[in-house]
C-alpha positions, 0 to 999 in steps of 0.5 A: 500500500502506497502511503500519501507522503510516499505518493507525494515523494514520488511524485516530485521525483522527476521535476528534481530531476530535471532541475538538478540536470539543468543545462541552460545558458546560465550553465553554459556562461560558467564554462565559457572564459574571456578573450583576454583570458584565452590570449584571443587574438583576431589574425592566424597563428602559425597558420591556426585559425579559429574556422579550423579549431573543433570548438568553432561554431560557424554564425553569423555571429561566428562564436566558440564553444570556450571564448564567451562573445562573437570570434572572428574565424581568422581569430586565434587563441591559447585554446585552439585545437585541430578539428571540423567545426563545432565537434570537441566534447 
């Protein structure tokens, strides 16, 4: 037999769960670092440039999946790193 405080429980399980895994903007905005932190910088280096990293996400605005604002695809930072367009993990 399910008691009341059981059923109530049980029933509030799911909303918890949702909130706890909770992956919205604000989420996002705390894994993200500044351009000055990242070293950014808006030309190649050595011949890396932001279209060709894995954490580049083509715009318009071009943006990065680590550098908070809009990049510029020729940009360049401390974090780049070889891959198609927007497939790091």
């Amino acid at each position: 037999m399910i008691t009341r405080r059981t059923f109530l429980f049980m029933s509030t399980l799911p909303a918890t769960f949702a909130v706890l895994t909770m992956d919205g903007p604000s989420a996002r905005a705390e894994t993200m670092t500044s351009k000055k932190m990242a070293d950014y910088q808006y030309r190649p280096h050595d011949g890396q440039r932001c279209a060709g990293c894995c954490m580049f996400v083509p715009g318009p605005p071009s943006r990065c999946t680590m550098i908070a604002g809009a990049i510029d695809p020729n940009g360049w930072c401390k974090y780049w790193k070889a891959g198609p367009a927007d497939t790091c993990s």
